[in-house]
C-alpha positions in Angstrom: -173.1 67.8 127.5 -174.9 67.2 124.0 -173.0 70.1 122.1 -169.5 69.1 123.3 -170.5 65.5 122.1 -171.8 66.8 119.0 -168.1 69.1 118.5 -166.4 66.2 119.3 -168.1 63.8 116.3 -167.6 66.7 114.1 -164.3 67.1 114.7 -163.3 63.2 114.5 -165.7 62.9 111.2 -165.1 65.9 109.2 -161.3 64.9 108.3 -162.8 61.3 107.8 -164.9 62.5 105.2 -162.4 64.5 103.6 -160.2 61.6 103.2 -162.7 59.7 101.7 -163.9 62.2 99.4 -160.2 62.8 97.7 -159.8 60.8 94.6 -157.2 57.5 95.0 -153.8 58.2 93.2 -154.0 56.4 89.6 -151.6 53.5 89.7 -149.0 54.2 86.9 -149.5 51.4 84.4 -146.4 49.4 82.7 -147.0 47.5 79.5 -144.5 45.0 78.6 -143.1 44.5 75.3 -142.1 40.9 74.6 -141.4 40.4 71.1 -139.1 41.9 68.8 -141.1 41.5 66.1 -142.9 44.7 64.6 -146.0 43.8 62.4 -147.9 46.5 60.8 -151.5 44.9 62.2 -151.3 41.8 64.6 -154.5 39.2 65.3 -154.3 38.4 69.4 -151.0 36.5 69.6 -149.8 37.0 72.7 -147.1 38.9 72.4 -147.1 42.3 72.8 -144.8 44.7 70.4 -143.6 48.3 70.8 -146.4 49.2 68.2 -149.2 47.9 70.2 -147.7 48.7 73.4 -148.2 52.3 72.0 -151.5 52.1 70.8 -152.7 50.9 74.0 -151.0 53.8 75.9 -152.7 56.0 73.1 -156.4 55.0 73.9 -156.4 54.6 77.9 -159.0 52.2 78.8 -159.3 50.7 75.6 -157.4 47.5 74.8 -156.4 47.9 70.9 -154.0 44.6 71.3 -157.0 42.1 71.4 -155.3 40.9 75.2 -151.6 40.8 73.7 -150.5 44.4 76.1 -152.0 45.3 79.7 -154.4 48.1 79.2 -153.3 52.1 78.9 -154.4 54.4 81.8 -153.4 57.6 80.6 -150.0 57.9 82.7 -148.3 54.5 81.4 -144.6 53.2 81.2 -143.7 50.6 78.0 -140.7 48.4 79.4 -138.9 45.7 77.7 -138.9 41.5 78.8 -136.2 41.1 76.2 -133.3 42.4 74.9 -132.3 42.9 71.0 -133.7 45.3 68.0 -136.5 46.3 66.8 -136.4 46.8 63.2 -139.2 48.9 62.0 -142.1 47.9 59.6 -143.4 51.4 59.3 -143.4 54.4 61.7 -144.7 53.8 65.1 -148.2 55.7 66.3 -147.8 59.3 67.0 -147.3 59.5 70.8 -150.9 61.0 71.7 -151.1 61.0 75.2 -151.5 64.5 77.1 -151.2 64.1 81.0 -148.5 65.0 82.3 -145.1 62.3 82.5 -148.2 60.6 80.4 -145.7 58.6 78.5 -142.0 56.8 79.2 -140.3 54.0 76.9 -138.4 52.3 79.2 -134.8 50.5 78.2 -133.3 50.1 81.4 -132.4 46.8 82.4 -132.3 45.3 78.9 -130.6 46.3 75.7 -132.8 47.7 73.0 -132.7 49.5 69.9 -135.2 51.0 67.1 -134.2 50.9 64.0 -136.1 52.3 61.4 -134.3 50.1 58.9 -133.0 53.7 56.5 -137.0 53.7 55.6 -139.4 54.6 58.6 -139.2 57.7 60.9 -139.2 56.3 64.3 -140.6 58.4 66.5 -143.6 61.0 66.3 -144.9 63.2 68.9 -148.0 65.1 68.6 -148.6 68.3 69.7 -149.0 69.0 73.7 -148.2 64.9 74.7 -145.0 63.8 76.2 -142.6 61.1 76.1 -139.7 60.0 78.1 -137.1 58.1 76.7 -134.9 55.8 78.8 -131.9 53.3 77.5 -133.0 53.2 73.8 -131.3 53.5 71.2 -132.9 54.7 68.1 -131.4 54.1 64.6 -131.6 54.4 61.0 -134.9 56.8 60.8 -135.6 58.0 57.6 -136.6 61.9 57.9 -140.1 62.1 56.2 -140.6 66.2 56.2 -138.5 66.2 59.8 -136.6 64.6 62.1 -135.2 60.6 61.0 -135.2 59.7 64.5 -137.9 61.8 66.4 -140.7 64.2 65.1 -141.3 66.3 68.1 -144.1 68.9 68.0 -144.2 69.5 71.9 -142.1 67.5 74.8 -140.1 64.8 74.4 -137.1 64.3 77.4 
């Protein structure tokens, strides 16, 4: 009778285990832009621009905003509270992240634009991260070596 019981444990607890042992999905994080505004460098304010919402998609984990944008996890979407443009005060950070889908800019919903004002590339991808695009539009990029609107090294969809 002692070996059945013991089979019978096994077999309930083993697929326990194993369940418990997997790692958890990682929630996909969206960071919100709120402001049209685009300031080179920005003390806490609570608003969060495309620029920061980058740079803490850049560095998951690490909160480069000082609390203006929700935290980068590695696999994040930017998304929009507002519609309107965004006119450029330089180029945006390179898009640095390397999971895979690691990155999507987000339009739907809202009406947005990028306008590099006939000054600033817009967009720069490094090598081996991605981007998605959704609903932007992205104007006036001045090409600095390549492309006005985009500098892709790798995947940009």
């Amino acid at each position: 009778m002692r070996p059945a019981f013991l089979i019978a444990m096994l077999a309930v607890l083993v697929p326990v285990c194993i369940l418990m042992l997997q790692q958890a999905p990682r929630a996909l994080d969206v960071i919100s832009v709120n402001t049209l505004a685009d300031p080179l460098t920005t003390p806490p304010n609570g608003s969060c621009s495309l620029r920061e919402a980058i740079d803490n998609a850049n560095s998951p984990g690490a909160d480069t905003s000082g609390g203006d944008c929700a935290t980068g996890t590695g696999d994040d979407t930017i998304d929009f509270s507002l519609s309107g443009t965004i006119t450029l005060s330089g180029t945006l950070p390179a898009i640095a992240n390397t999971s895979p889908n690691s990155l999507t800019i987000d339009g739907s919903g809202q009406s947005i634009t990028i306008d590099g004002a006939g000054l600033y590339q817009v967009l720069v991808l490094n090598a081996v991260a991605t981007l998605n695009l959704n609903d932007l539009t992205i104007a006036h990029g001045n090409a600095i070596g390549n492309g006005g609107g985009s500098s892709m090294a790798d995947h940009l969809s």
